[in-house]
C-alpha positions as CSV (number, residue, x, y, z in Angstrom):
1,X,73.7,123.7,72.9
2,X,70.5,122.4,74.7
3,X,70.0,120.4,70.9
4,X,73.9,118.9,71.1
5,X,72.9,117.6,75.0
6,X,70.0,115.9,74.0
7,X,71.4,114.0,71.1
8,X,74.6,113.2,72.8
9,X,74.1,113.4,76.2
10,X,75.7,115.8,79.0
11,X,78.5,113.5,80.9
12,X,79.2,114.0,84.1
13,X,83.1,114.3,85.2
14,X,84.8,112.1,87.6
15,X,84.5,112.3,90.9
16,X,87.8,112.9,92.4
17,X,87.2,114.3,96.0
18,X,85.4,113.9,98.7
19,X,83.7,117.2,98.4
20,X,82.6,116.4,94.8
21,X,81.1,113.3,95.7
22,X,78.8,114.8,98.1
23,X,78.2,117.5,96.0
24,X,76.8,114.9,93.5
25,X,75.2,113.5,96.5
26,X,73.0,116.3,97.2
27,X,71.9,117.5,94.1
28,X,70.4,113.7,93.5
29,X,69.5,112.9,97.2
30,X,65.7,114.2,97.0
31,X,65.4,111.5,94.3
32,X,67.4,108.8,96.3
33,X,65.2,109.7,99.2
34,X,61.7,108.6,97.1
35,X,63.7,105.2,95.8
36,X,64.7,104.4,99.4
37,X,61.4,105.1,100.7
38,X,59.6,103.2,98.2
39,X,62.0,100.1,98.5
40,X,63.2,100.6,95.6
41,X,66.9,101.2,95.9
42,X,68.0,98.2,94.0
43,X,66.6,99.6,91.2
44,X,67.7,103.1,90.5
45,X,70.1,104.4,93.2
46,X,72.7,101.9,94.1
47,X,73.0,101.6,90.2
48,X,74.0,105.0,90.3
49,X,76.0,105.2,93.5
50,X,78.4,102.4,93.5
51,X,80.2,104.0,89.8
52,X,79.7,107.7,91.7
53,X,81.8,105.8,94.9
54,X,84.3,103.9,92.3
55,X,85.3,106.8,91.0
56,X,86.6,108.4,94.1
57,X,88.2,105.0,95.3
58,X,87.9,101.5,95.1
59,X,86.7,99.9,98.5
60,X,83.6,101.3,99.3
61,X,80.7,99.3,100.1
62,X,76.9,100.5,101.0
63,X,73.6,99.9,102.7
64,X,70.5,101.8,102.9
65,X,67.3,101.9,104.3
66,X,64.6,104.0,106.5
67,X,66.3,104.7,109.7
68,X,63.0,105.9,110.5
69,X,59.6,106.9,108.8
70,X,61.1,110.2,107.8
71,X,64.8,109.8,107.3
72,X,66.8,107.7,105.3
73,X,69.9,106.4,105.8
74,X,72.8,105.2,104.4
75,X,75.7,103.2,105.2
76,X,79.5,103.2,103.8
77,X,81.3,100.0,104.9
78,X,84.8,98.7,104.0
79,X,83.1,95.4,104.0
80,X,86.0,94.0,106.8
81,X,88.8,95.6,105.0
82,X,91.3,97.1,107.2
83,X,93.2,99.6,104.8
84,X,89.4,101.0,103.9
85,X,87.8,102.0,107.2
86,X,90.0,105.3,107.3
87,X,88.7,106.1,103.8
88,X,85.1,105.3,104.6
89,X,85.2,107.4,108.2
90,X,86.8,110.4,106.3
91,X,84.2,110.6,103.5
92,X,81.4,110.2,106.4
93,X,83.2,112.9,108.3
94,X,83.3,115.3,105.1
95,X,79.6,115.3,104.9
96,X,77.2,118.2,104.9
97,X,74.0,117.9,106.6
98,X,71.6,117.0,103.7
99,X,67.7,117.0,104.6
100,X,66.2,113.8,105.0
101,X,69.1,111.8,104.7
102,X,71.1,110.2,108.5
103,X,75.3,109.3,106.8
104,X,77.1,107.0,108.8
105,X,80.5,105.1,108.8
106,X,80.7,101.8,109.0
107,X,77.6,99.4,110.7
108,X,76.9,100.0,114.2
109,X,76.5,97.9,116.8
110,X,73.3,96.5,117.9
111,X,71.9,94.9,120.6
112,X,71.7,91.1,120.4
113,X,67.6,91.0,120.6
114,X,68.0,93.3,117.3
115,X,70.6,90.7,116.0
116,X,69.0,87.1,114.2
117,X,70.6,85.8,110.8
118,X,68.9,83.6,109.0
119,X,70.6,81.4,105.8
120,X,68.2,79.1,104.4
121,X,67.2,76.8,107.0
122,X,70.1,78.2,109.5
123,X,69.6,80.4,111.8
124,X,72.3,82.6,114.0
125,X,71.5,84.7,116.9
126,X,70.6,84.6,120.5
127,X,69.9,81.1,120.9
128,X,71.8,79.2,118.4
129,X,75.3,80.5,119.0
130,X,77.8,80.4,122.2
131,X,81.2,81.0,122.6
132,X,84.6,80.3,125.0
133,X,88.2,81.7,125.2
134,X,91.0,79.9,124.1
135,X,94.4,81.5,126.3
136,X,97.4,80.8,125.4
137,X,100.3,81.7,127.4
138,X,102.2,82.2,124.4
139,X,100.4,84.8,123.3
140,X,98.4,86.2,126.1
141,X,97.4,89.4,124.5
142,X,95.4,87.8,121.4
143,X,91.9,87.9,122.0
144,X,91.2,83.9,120.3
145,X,87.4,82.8,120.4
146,X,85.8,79.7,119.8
147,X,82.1,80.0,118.5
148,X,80.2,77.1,119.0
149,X,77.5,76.4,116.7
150,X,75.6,72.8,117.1
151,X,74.2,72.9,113.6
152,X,77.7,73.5,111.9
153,X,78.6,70.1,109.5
154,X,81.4,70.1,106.7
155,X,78.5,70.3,104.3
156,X,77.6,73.6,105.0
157,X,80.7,75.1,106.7
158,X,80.6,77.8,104.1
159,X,77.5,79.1,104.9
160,X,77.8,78.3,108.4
161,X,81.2,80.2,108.2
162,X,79.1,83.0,106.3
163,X,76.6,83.3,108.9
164,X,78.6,83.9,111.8
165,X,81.2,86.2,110.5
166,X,77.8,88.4,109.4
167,X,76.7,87.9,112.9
168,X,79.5,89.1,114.5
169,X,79.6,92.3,112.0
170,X,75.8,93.0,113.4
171,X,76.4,92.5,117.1
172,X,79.4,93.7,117.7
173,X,79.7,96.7,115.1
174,X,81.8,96.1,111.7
175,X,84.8,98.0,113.5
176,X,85.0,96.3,116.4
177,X,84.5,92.9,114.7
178,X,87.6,93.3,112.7
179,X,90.0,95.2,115.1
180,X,89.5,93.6,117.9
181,X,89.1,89.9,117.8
182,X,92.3,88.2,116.5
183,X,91.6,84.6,115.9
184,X,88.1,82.8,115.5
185,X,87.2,79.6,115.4
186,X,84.0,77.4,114.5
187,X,83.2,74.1,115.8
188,X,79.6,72.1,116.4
189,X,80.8,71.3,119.9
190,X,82.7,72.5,122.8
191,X,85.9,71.2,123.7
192,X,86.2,68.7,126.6
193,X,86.5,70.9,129.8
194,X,85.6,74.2,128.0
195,X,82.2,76.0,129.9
196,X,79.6,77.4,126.9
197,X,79.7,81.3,127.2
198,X,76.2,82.7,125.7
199,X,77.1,84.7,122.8
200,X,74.9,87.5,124.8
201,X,78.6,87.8,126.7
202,X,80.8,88.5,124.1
203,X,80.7,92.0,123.6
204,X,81.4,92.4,127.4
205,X,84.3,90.2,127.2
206,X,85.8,91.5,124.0
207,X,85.7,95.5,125.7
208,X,87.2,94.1,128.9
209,X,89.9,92.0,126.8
210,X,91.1,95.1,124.2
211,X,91.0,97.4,127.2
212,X,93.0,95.3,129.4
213,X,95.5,95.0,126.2
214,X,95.4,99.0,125.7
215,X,96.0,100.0,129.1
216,X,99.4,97.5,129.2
217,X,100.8,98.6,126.2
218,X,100.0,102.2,126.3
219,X,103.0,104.3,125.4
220,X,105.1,102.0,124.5
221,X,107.5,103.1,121.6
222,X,111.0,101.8,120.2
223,X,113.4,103.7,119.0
224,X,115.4,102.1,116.6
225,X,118.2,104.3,116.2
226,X,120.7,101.9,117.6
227,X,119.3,98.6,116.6
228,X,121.0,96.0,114.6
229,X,120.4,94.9,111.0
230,X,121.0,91.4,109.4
231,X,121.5,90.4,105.7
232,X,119.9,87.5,104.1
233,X,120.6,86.2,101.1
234,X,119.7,83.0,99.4
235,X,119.1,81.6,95.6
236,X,115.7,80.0,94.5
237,X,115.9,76.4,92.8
238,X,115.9,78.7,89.1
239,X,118.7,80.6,90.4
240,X,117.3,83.7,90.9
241,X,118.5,85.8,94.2
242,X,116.6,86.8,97.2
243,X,118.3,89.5,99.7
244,X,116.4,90.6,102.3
245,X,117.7,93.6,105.1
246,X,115.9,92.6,108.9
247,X,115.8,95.0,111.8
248,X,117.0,91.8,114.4
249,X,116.6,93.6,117.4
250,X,113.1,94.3,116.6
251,X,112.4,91.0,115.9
252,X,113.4,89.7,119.2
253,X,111.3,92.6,120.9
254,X,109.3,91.5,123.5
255,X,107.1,94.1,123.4
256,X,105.7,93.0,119.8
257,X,101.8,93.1,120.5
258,X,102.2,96.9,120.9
259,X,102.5,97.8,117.5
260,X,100.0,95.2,116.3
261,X,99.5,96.2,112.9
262,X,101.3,94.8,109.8
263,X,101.9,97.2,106.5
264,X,102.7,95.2,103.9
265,X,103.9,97.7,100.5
266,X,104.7,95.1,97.3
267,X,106.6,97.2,94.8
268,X,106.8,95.0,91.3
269,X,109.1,96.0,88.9
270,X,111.3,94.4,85.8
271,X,114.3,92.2,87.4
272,X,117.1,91.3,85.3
273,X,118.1,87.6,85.3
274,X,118.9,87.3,88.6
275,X,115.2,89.3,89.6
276,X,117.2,91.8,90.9
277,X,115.9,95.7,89.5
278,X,118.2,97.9,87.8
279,X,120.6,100.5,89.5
280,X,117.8,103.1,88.3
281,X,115.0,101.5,89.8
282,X,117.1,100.3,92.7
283,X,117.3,104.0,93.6
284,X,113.7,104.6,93.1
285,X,112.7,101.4,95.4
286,X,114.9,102.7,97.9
287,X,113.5,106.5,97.3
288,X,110.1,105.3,98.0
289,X,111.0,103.6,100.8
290,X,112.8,106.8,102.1
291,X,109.5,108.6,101.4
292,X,107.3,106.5,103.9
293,X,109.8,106.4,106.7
294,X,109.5,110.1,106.5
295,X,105.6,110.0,107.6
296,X,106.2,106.8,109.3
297,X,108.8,107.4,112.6
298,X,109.2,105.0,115.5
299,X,108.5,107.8,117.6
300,X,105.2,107.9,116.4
301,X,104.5,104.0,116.4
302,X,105.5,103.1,113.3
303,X,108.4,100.8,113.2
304,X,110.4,99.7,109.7
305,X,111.0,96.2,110.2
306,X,112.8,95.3,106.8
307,X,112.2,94.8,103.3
308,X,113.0,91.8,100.9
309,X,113.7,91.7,97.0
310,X,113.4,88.6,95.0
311,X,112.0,87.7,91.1
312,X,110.4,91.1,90.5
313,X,109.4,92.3,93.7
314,X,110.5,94.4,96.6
315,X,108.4,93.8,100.0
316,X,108.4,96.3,102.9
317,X,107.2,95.9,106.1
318,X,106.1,97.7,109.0
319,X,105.0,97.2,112.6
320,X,102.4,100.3,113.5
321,X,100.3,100.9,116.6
322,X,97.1,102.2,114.2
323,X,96.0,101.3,110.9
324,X,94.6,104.5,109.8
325,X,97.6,107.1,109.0
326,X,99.9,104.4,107.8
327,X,97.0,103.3,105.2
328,X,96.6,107.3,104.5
329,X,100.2,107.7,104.1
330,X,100.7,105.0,101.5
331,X,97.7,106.1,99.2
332,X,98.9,109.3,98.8
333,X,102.5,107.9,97.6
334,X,100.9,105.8,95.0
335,X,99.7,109.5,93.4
336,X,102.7,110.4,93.9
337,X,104.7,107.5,92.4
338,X,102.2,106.6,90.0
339,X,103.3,105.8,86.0
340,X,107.0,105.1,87.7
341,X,106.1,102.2,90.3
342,X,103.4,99.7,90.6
343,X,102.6,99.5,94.2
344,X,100.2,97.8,96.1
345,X,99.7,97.3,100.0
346,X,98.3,95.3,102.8
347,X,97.2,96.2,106.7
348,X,96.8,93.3,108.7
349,X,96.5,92.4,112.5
350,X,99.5,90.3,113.7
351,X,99.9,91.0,117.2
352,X,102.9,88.8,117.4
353,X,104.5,89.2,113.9
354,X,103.5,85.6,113.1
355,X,103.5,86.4,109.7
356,X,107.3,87.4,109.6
357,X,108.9,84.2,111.9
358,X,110.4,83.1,108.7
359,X,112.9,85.7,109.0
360,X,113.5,84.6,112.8
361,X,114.8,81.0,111.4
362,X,117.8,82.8,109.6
């Protein structure tokens, strides 16, 4: 047997839980530990963690580096994808303690002396960046930044765009960066009338801003047993159909920025000529459907806002209080479903279902 291994090789199964990951994990990590300590990561054991991390799910992204002279760390991050930070907090959580090694979710927060990025000949931090607040009484609740950045030019507004995102991610942690800012903006020069905020500020205005917005909206719920449901239906210039089922009660909510999270499921299939699906996969769409509503209830936060079917494809979409269960919830029905639908899904932050006013025309 020992012969067979070392003329073929012993392959390693997939990793399909969390549990076997860091089983694999530990058996390696006195090995890891040398490579990290050495510098040498890049060489030897990101090669062999990012397949290790594939395996288990597609999303995960890493760091590592001495957290200290004797411990080693290592950093999952969903790289400022929303559906993944549920997935990259629960393997994190599943952890054992392994000697040597410090395991945490997503980067941290850091203070802004700790905090200087420099691209090239472009720096960000401290002293190069400010910021103000743009209100607008339309949408009070969004938290909408302007970062001012003097250096910024359309020649380099990639990098410049690059820069500051990957400050933000630093100074204000990655979660915090992508939850709770809504809309930011770059320019090389304030506004007329706007006051230059130090960037020093902005952490302190962005807790005071999402905890003014929790506290208002905390408890709020809908319960759409008794709302009202329109039809749409309309023909694209081919001649193929669109129908689409809206909850309009909910859409005329004025309560919207309570349930500020967007699901988005897209369901492909085989239409006939019309793109409509068959009466067999009809049933399935609308089993599936059935299936999330069933983890999903209004009473819980999670509100069903409609669905729409056109050339192929069968959109549902859903209004949720959290990202993290509705994420959980639709991941486990593509096991479920998979070989009889192809399903893929969004989560996005739309505090005032922006995304979805073209249903509020008809």
């Amino acid at each position: 047997m020992s012969l067979l291994k070392s003329l073929f090789g012993s392959k390693e199964s997939p990793i399909t839980t969390n549990e076997e990951f860091w089983e694999w994990f530990s058996t390696h990590a006195e090995e890891f530990y040398k490579q990290v300590k050495k510098g040498n990561a890049d060489s030897g054991f990101f090669s062999k963690l990012a397949p290790k991390l594939n395996e288990l799910r597609e999303g995960y992204w890493f760091l590592a580096g001495m957290a200290d002279d004797e411990t080693a760390e290592l950093i999952l991050t969903a790289d400022g994808v929303i559906k993944n930070i549920p997935f990259v907090e629960d393997l994190i959580a599943s952890a054992p303690d392994i000697k040597g090694w410090k395991l945490t979710a997503l980067k941290a927060p850091l203070d802004i002396k700790e905090v200087s990025i420099r691209m090239e000949d472009l720096v960000f931090g401290e002293e190069t960046l400010f910021f103000y607040s743009n209100d607008d009484p339309n949408h009070p609740d969004e938290i909408d930044i302007t970062i001012v950045y003097p250096n910024y030019q359309e020649s380099n507004k990639d990098m410049v765009t690059n820069g500051v995102y990957i400050f933000l991610d630093n100074y204000l942690g990655e979660l915090n960066s992508v939850t709770q800012i809504d809309n930011v903006q770059i320019v090389p020069q304030a506004e007329e009338g706007k006051e230059l905020v130090p960037i020093s500020k902005l952490k302190d205005f962005v807790l005071w801003r999402e905890k003014e917005f929790v506290e208002k909206y905390e408890g709020t719920r809908h319960d759409t047993a008794n709302d009202n449901y329109g039809t749409l239906e309309g023909r694209f210039p081919d001649g193929q159909l669109m129908l689409a089922v809206i909850n309009s009660t909910l859409l005329q909510w004025d309560a919207k920025a309570s349930h500020p999270w967007i699901l988005c499921i897209d369901i492909t299939y085989k239409g006939n000529k019309n793109g409509m699906p068959d009466d067999q996969t009809y049933s399935l769409l609308n089993e599936f459907e059935d299936s999330v509503m069933q983890e999903l209830k209004d009473s819980d936060g999670y509100l069903n806002i409609g669905r729409e079917t056109a050339k192929g494809m069968r959109t549902i979409y859903f209004a949720c209080r959290e990202f993290r269960k509705p994420a959980k919830v639709v991941e486990k029905l593509l096991i479920a479903y998979k070989g009889k639908l192809n399903v893929m899904y969004d989560m996005y932050k739309d505090k005032y279902w922006q995304s979805l006013n073209r249903f509020n025309k008809h």
